[in-house]
C-alpha positions, 0 to 999 in steps of 0.5 A: 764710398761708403763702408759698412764693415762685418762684426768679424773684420777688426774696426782699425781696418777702417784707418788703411781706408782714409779715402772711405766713410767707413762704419762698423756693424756694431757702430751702427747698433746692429750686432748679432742681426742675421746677415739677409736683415743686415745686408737689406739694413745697411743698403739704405745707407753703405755702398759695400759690405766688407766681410771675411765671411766666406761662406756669405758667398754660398748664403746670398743670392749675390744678384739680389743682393740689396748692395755690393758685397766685397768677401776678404780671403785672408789667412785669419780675421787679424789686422796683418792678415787683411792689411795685405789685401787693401791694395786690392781691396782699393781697386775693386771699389773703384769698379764696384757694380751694386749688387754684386759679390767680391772676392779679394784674396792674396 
């Protein structure tokens, strides 16, 4: 699958996720763009956005959403906060409808 993760999701997340094409916002050039733009943007080439922006959840309409948007509820943005939640985060993108929004937590 592809991936696009969000500037606040630190980029060796990328290696817990060896079986996914996996990007970064900044990778792709589009760093500081506001997340309706972003999210249209990155549905013409990722399945899923990954975030740990809480409150994108409350921002976007998750049915219009352009592409899936999967939401990490961690204890911070740190590496060993998040490295906890892949398993979860695996599972959910073999299910993972388009336009719809994921909370993985602990």
């Amino acid at each position: 699958m592809r991936l696009l993760l969000d500037e606040s999701v630190p980029r060796r997340l990328r290696q817990a996720l060896p079986a996914h094409t996996v990007k970064t916002v900044v990778e792709m050039g589009w760093g500081g763009m506001k997340n309706g733009a972003l999210l249209a943007r990155a549905a013409q080439e990722f399945e899923a956005f990954i975030t740990v922006d809480q409150n994108l959840a409350y921002q976007q309409n998750h049915a219009t959403l352009p592409l899936a948007v999967i939401v990490l509820l961690a204890s911070s943005n740190k590496l060993q906060a998040l490295l906890p939640l892949i398993p979860r985060l695996e599972a959910a993108l073999t299910s993972l409808q388009p336009r719809s929004l994921v909370q993985i937590k602990a």
